[in-house]
N, C-alpha and C positions, 0 to 999 in steps of 0.2 A: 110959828109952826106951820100954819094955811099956806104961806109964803115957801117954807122949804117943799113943804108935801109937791105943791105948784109946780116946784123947780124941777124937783126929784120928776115927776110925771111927765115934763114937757121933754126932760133929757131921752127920758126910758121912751116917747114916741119918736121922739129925733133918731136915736138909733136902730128902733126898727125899721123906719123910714131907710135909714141909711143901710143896713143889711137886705131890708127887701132889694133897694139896687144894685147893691154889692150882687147879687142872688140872679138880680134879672140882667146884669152886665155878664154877671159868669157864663150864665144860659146863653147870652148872646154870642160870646164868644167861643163857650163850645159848639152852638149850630154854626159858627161860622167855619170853626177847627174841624166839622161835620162834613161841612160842605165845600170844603180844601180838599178833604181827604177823597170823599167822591170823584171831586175833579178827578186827583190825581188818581183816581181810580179806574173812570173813565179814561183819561189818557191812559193811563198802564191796559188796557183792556185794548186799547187802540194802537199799541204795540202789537206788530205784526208775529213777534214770536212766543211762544207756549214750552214751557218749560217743563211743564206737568208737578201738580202739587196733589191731585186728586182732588180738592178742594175748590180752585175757583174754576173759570172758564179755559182749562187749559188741556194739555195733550198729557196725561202721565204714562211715562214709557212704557207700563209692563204692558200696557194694551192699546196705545197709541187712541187712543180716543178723544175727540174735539171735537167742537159744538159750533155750528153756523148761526148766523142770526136770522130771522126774516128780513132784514134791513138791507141784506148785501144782496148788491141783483147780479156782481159779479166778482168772483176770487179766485186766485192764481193759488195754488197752494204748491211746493218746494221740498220732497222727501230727498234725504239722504241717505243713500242703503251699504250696502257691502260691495265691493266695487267683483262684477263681474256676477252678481245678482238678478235675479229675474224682477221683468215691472211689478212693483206692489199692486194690490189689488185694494178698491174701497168701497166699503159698506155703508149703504145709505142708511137713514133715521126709517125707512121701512123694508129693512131688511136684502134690498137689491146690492145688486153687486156688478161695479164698474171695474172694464179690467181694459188695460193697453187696446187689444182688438175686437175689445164688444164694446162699441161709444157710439153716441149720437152725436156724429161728427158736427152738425150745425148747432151745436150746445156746448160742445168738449174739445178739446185739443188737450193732446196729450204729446209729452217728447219724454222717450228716457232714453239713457245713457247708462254708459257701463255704472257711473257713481249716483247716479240720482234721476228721479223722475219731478218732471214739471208739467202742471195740468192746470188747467184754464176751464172753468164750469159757468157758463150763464146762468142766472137764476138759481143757483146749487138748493137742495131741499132742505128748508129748517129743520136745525137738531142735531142729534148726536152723530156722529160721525164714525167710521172708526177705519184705519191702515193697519192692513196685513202685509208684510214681506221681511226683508231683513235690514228692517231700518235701523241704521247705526244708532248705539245706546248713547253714546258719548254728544252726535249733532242733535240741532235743533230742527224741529220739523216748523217751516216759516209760512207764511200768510204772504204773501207778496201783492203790495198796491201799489205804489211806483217808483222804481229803483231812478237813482239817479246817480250823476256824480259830482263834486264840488274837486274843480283844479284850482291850486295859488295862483294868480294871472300871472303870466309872462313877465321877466323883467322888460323894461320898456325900452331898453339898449340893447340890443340883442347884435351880436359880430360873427360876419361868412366864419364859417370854421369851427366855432364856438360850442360846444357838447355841451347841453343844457339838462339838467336832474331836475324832472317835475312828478310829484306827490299826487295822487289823487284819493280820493277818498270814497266809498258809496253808500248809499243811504236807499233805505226801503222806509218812502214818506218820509217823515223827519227824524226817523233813527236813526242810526249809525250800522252799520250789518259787517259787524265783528265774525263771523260763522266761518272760521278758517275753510270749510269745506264749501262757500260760494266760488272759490277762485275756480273751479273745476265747471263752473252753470254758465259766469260771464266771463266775456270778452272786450277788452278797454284797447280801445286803439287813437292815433292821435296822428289827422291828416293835415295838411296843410295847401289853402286854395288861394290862387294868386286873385289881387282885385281888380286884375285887368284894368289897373290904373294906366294912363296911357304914359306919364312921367317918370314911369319906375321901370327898370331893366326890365324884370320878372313879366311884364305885361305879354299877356295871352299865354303865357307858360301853362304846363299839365297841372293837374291834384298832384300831389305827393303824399303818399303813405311813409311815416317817417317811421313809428316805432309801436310795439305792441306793452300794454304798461304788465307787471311783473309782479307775484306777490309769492316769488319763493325763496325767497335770500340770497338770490345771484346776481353777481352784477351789481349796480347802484343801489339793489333792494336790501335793505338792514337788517329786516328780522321777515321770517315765511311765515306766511297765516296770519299777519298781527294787523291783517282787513285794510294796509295800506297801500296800493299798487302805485309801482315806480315803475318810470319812463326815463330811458335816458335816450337823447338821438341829438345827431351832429345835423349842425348847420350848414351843409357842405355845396349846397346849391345857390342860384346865382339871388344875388342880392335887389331889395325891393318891398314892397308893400306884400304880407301873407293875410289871410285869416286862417287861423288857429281853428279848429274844428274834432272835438275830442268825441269820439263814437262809441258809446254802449251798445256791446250787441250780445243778447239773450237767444236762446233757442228759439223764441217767438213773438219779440218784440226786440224792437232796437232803441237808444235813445241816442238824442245829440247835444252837446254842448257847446254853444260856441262863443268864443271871445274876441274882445275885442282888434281890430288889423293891428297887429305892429309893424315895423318899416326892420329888417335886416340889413344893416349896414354891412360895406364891403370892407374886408381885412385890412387891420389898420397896420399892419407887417409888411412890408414889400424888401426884397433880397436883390441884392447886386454886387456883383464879384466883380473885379478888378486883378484879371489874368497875367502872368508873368510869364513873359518868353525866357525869362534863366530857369535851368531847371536849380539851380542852386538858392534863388529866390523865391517863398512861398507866395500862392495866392488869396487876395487879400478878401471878404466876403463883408457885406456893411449890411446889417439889417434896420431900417427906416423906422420911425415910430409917426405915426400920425398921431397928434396929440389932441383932437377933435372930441372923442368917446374915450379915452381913457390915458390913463394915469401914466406916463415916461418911463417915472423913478421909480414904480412900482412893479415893473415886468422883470422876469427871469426867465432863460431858454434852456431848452431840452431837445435836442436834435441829433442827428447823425450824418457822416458824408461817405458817399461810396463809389469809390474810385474806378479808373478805367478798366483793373482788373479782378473789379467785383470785391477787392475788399473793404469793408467797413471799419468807422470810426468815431466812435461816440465821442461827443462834445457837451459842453454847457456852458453858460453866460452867466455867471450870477450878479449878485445887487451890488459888486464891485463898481459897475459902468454904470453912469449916470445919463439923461440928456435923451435926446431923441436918435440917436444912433449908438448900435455896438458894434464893433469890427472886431472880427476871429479870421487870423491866418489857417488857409489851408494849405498842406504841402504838398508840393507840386511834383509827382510821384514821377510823372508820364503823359504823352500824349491822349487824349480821348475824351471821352466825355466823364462828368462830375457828377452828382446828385445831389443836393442837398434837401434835406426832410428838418421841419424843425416846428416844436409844439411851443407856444407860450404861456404863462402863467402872471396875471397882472390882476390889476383892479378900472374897473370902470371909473368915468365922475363921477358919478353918482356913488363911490363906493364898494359897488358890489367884484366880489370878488369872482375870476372867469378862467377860464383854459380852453383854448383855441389850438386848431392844428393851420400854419399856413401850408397851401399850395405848394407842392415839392417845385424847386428849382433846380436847374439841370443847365450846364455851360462845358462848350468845345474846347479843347484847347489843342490848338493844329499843331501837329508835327513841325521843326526844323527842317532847314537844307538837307541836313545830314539823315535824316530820320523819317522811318516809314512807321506804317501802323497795318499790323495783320491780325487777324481774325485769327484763331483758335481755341482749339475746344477742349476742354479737361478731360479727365477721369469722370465726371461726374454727369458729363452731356452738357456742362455751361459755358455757355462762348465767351473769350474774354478778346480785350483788345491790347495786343502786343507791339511796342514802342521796338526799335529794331535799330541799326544806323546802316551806313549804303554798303558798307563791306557782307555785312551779315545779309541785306539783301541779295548782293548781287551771290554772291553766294547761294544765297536762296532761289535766285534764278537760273543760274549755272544748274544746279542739282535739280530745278525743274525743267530745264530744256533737256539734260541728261536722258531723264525720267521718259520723257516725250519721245527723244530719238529711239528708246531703247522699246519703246513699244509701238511707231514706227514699225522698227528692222523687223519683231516679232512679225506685225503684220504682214511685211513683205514677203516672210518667208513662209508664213500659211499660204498667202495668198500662191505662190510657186508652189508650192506641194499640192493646192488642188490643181491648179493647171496642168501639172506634172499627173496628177488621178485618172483627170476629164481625156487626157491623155490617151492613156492607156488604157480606160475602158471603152473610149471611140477606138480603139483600133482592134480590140480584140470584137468587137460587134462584128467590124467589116472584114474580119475574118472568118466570123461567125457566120455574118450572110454571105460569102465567100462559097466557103464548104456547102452551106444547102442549096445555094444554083447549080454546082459541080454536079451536087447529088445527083437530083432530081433529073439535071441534061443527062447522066449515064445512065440514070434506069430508063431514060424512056428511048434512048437507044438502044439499048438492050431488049427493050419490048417490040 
């Protein structure tokens, strides 16, 4: 019985033992669950935007009211109002009031625009805060510490011609600044500087400003306000060593991005026509594939050709022709010159898929024995170039020699009718001073 009682006591300490840990593991893991939450508290607090719940540290619309810390020695704050709005006005924690043209400029910078005001405070005064104006109900009133952007790098094969679609992203700190109505604050551009490398065409070439990135659904851009600006811009300059240099520029601060040089290779497309003196024979067009950067059997063409009398002629190449060459007949309409314009659509080595425009090509094709080429103008004011043979010229010259004599003769005979004028008014002068010598001799005879 000593022996059970024994057992029975040592089990009933064992599992108190065991519940007090159970108890002080639970503890341990809720102050830890405690102290997660904090964190993530802290970081959500150090999220630049305020949403307003009336409750924590934030702006609630119906009185726009927000709280500075003692801790921040400087903040940019970002109202969005009614477009065509007067600057908001703001209320310090002791009652003062900052407006557009009452500032201590060596403390304040202030910028508004017709959609939003941006202000810049050194040392801003701890405490309640509060915005007056017609700040839109729908945006966010943001905190701004530093805006940045994040681009995909460049692919690393990049081809003259080649119209490239790049993504950018921005971020205020390390959030993301989804606020459809930021696309109206900044501006994303994307320059390109040569590295004056001495081995590459491009050396000592200008900056180039290629494209402004776009965050309204036009163009290359997918969706408007969904905080992702798209850039599209053609490669169309000369080929060589660039650095890539993507520019944030804010009303009062700029930022810059830069990546790393990629090398722009030169168009791996080159055209060549093989002209026919029969006009009954067309001309023949070979377009070259350099198979260095990319893929032969993978390209397809889209182009046009426009003839000596200005008319056009779409054409296409498809994944029928294999190899490093396609050849398309062109028909041989007339004498003059040709155009050809033509886009491609292939894949690089590397896979990636691309569409390049080459270099328009353009070829004479001279006249015959029998055959002239004249210049004339339509209806329209457009000069075209007319193929003719020597009858219709000579023809054509007859009727302009014609033209010539008959204005000429016109001439000659103006020219006799004023002589015939000059004429007759010299003589009736000298009849005129005639009669007043007569005059004047018999009156003074008479006197």
């Amino acid at each position: 019985m000593e022996v059970k009682r024994l057992f029975v006591f040592c089990f009933v300490a064992l599992m108190s033992l065991v519940n007090t840990k159970t108890i002080a593991i639970q503890e341990v893991v809720q102050e830890s669950k405690t102290f997660i939450e904090q964190v993530k508290s802290i970081k959500k607090a150090n999220v630049k935007y305020y949403q307003g719940d009336n409750i924590t540290n934030q702006i609630p619309y119906f009185d726009n009211r927000f709280r500075i810390d003692a801790e921040l020695d400087e903040i940019t704050l970002l109202f969005y109002r009614t477009r065509g709005s007067r600057p908001i006005i703001l209320v310090r924690p002791d009652g003062s009031k900052l407006k557009v043209n009452n500032i201590d400029h060596s403390k304040i910078q202030w910028h508004d625009d017709s959609t939003f005001d941006l202000i810049k405070i050194k040392k801003p005064m701890p405490g309640p805060w509060q915005a007056i104006g017609d700040i839109l109900p729908e945006s966010q009133i943001m905190v701004m510490s530093d805006v940045k952007v994040e681009v995909a790098p460049l692919p690393e094969i990049v081809l003259s011609g080649e119209t490239l679609k790049v993504v950018g992203k921005l971020y205020n700190g390390d959030e993301p600044i989804n606020t459809p109505h930021f696309r109206n604050v900044v501006k994303l551009d994307v320059h390109f500087y040569s590295t004056n490398n001495a081995d590459y065409e491009n050396f000592g070439a200008d900056a180039l400003k290629l494209t402004s990135f776009r965050d309204d659904g036009h163009d290359l851009d997918e969706y408007a306000a969904d905080g992702l600006f798209t850039g599209e811009f053609r490669l169309d300059f000369a080929a060589g060593e660039w650095q890539p240099v993507f520019l944030i520029k804010l009303p009062m601060a700029s930022r810059e991005l830069r990546q790393k040089p990629l090398v722009l290779h030169k168009s791996p497309i080159h055209i060549a026509v093989d002209t026919s003196d029969d006009e009954n024979n067309p001309h023949s067009m070979t377009l070259s594939i350099d198979p260095t950067y990319v893929d032969p059997n993978s390209l397809v063409f889209q182009g046009k050709i426009t003839f000596p009398d200005k008319q056009v002629e779409p054409f296409s190449i498809m994944d029928d022709q294999q190899g490093e060459t396609r050849v398309k007949n062109i028909q041989n309409t007339e004498s003059g010159i040709y155009r050809i314009n033509v886009s491609a659509f292939g894949r690089t080595t590397s896979g990636r898929e691309f569409r390049l425009t080459v270099p328009e090509f353009s070829f004479n094709v001279k006249p015959s024995d029998d055959d002239f080429l004249m210049i004339t103008i339509d209806e329209n004011g457009v000069e075209k170039t007319v193929s003719i043979d020597r009858a219709q010229k000579l023809l054509a010259d007859r009727e302009a020699e014609l033209a010539q004599e008959k204005i000429a003769q016109q001439q000659a005979e103006e020219e006799k009718q004023m002589e015939t004028m000059i004429m007759i008014i010299a003589g009736n002068c000298v009849i005129i001073v005639i009669a007043l010598v007569l005059f004047f001799v018999i009156r003074r005879k008479k006197k």
